[in-house]
C-alpha positions, 0 to 999 in steps of 0.5 A: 500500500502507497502513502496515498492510498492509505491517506485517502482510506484516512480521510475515507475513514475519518468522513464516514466513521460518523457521517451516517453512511457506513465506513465498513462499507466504504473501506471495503468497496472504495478499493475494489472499485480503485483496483486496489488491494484490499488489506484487511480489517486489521488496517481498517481498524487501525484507521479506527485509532485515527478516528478515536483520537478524532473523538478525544479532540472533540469529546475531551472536554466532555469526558473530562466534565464527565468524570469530574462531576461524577464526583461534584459536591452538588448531587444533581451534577453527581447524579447526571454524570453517573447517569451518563457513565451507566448508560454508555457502559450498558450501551456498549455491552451489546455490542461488545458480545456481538464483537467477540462472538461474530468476529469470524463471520464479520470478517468474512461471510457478511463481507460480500458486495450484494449484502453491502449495497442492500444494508447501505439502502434498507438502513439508510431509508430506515434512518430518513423515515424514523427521523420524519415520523419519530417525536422528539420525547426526551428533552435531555442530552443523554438517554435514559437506561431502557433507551440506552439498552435498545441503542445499544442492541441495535449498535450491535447491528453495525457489523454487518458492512453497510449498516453503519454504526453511527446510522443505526445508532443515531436512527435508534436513538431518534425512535426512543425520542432523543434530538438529532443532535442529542442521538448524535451526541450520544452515538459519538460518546459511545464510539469511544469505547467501542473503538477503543477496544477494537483497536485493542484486540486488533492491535497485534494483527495490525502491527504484524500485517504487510502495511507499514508504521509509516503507511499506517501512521499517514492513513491514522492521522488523516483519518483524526485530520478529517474526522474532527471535521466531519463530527463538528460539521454533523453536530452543526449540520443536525441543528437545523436539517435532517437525513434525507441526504445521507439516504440518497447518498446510501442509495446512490452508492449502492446502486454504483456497486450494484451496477459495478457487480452487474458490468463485472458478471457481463 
């Protein structure tokens, strides 16, 4: 893999790890359509720690509230904070089970085209239309414990390609009645740990395939470069609009992909 071709998986990754379009997707199907080739889940979870590192520049400040009135002297501080923290934790649990015991078959089965330009539209239609017919009920940033739970089974959704994470998270959180900012908000806090741990358990393939530092580290930082854009440029883009955009987006690009697969078999 080349210096350029890792930077533009970078910014690839960094765009579509939180814009609601699928980066799984994106990551595979992009170099396919480049004739370039693909080197694995292990490097796209190493452009994952561009995007964590994303996430901390964004968030850090939050984590940081977070933890300090976790102990605050006032207790209505110190009980929204620990609210906060349980509800990202039992929202990551789903996910995190779904990981360990679906790894093989994500890394494999679910990794084929027709799947992908399917999840891409029948997900990206079901984001538009929940966002159009779900109320806004919770007048709150965080979600509480029943909602967190169904946002958290359904993040688990996001391994299959062409789902996406922050789509289905984001969609899951609009059905139980959070803001488009607030479930965004939200999605983005709860990537933190998720991608954490990804990155984690993929770290000694990373270290260990046929990319290298270097190369890994160009494709990392465009990934942090573009993601801090695409998360500042979402929160603001939410105040005032909704998904209809990323659904023709996601149709459009999975009829590119059908179209591709139907000149290939020609």
């Amino acid at each position: 893999m080349s210096f350029f071709q890792a930077i533009v998986l970078g910014i690839v990754q960094g765009l579509t790890e939180f814009l609601p379009i699928s980066s799984s997707a994106h990551l595979y199907v992009i170099p396919k359509l480049l004739g370039w080739s693909y080197h694995g889940v292990a490097f796209d979870v190493a452009l994952h720690w561009g995007t964590l590192l994303a996430l901390l520049v964004a968030f850090g400040g939050t984590w940081w509230t977070l933890l300090r009135d976790a102990f605050a002297g006032d207790v209505a501080v110190r009980a929204e904070a620990r609210h906060t923290w349980l509800v990202i934790v039992v929202a990551s649990i789903p996910a995190v089970i779904a990981g360990k015991l679906l790894k093989g078959v994500a890394e494999s089965a679910l990794r084929n085209l027709p799947l992908q330009a399917a999840m891409l539209a029948l997900f990206g239609l079901l984001l538009w239309w929940v966002d159009k017919v779900a109320p806004v009920r919770e007048d709150r940033r965080t979600p509480g414990l029943g909602s967190a739970i169904w946002i958290g089974v359904s993040q688990a959704l996001a391994l299959v390609p062409g789902v996406s994470r922050s789509g289905i998270t984001i969609t899951a959180g609009r059905a139980t009645g959070l803001s488009r900012v607030a479930a965004a908000r939200f999605s983005f806090l709860l990537a933190t740990p998720i991608t954490f741990g990804a990155g984690v358990l993929e770290f000694n393939d990373m270290v260990h395939g046929d990319v290298t530092a270097p190369v890994i580290l160009a494709g990392i930082t465009s990934a942090a470069i573009v993601g801090v854009i695409a998360i500042r440029g979402l929160i603001r883009f939410l105040g005032h609009a909704g998904f209809a955009a990323f659904f023709i987006y996601r149709v459009l690009f999975a009829a590119v992909i059908v179209i591709t697969l139907l000149r290939g078999s020609g």
